[in-house]
Every structure is written in structure tokens, then in C-alpha cells.
C-alpha positions as a printed Julia matrix, in Angstrom:
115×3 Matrix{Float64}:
   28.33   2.1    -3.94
   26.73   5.08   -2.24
   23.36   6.23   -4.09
   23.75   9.23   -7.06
   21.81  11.79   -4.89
   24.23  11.95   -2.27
   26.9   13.18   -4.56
   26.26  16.26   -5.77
   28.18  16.3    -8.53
   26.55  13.61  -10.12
   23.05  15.55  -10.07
   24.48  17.14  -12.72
   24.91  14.24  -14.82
   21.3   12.7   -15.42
   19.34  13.5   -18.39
   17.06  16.5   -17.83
   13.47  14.47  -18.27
   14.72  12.76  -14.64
   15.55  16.25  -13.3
   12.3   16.99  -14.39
   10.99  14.6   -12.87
   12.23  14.84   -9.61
   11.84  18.21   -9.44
    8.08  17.55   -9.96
    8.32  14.72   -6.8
   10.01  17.61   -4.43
    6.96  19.6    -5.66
    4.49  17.42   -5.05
    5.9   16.3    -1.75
    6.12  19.47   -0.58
    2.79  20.03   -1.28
    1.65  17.16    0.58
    3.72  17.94    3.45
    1.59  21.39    3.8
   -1.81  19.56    2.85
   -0.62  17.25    5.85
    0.37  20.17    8.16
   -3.14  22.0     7.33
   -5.45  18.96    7.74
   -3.18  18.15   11.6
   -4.14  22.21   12.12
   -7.97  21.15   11.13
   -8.25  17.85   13.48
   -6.57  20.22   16.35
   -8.8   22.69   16.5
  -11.69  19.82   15.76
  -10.41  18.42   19.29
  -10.79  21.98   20.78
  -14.03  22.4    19.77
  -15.42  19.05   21.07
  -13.39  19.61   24.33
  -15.47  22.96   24.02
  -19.19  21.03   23.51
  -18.91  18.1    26.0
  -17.97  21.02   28.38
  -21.38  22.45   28.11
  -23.39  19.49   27.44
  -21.48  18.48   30.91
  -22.96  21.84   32.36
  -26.33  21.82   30.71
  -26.82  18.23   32.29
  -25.98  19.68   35.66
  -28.84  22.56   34.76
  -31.32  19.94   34.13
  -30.32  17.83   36.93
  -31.0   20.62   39.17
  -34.02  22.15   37.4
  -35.52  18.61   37.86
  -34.73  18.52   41.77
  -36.44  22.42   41.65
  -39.26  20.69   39.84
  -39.79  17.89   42.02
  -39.39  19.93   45.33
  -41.99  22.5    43.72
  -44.59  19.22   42.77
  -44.34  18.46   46.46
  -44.92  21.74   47.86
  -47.89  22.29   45.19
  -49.66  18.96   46.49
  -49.4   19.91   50.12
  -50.73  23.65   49.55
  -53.97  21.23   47.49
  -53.73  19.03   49.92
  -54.52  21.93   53.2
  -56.71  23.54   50.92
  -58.94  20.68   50.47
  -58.92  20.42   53.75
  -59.79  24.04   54.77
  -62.96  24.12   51.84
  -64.1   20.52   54.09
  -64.03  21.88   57.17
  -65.81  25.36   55.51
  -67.93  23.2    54.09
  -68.95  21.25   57.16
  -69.22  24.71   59.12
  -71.62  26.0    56.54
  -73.86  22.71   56.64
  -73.97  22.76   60.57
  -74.89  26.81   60.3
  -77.15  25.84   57.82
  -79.33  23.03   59.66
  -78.84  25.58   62.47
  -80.46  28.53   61.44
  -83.23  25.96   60.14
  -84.09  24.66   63.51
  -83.92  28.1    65.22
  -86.06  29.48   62.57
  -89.37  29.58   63.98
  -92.85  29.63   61.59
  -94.9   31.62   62.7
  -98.58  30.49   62.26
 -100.46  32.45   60.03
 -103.11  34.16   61.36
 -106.3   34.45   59.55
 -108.47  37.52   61.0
């Protein structure tokens, strides 16, 4: 025997609290089926957004990967400028000492005269 919901003219037949009552399950599934519908909307636009941030963490780790390279290739070129400059103040250095001793042996004291 086929189940009383499928014929509708047996709806008619059952006592009003069950009418009630499954009036109050349509309700409350209905409600459920938008609760459902708004929390798949949620978790879709959740995955959009995440899609979203690992797309710019995935470019703000190529900016740092390249601002490091720019970094390093800047630390190099900063020691080789201290590098020739420590090497130009030496040999200024050493040109200033030889000038030095220089002008000390060319000097020439003159005796002091007494009259």
C-alpha cells in the first residue's frame, strides 16, 4: 500500500494536530534549505577571498625575493666602492708620508748666526 501523502485526497483525512505538524516540518525545512543555501553563498565567496590572499602573498614573495637580490647586489657594490676607497686614502696616505719625509730632508737649517 502506497504511503498517505501521495494521495491527495487522503491529506484531507488526518486529524489537524498532524497537519499542524507537518506544516511546521515544511516550515522548518524550508528554512533550513535557505540557512543551507546562505551558509554554501558564505563558504563561496570565503574560497574567493583566499584565492584573492594567496594571490598576493604569491606576489609579495616575488617583491621580497627580488628586493633581496636588489639588496644583495647593492651590499656588493657598497663593499667594492669601501673597498677602492680604502685603497685610494692608502695610497694618499703613503703620498703624504713620502712628501712629508721629503720636504724634511730638503729643508735646510740654517745656522744661526750670532753677531
Amino acid at each position: 500500500m502506497a504511503p498517505s501523502m501521495a494521495d491527495p485526497s487522503l491529506k484531507d483525512n488526518r486529524p489537524p494536530k498532524m497537519a499542524a505538524q507537518e506544516e511546521l516540518l515544511r516550515r522548518r525545512n524550508e528554512e533550513l534549505e535557505r540557512e543551507l543555501k546562505r551558509s554554501l553563498e558564505r563558504e563561496e565567496k570565503m574560497k574567493m577571498e583566499l584565492q584573492k590572499t594567496w594571490e598576493r602573498l604569491r606576489v609579495a614573495e616575488e617583491a621580497e625575493e627580488h628586493l633581496c637580490s636588489q639588496l644583495g647586489e647593492l651590499e656588493a657594490e657598497a663593499m667594492d666602492q669601501a673597498c677602492a676607497y680604502r685603497e685610494r686614502l692608502t695610497t694618499l696616505m703613503e703620498q703624504l708620508s713620502a712628501a712629508q719625509k721629503l720636504i724634511e730632508s730638503a729643508s735646510v737649517h740654517i745656522p744661526s748666526m750670532d753677531l
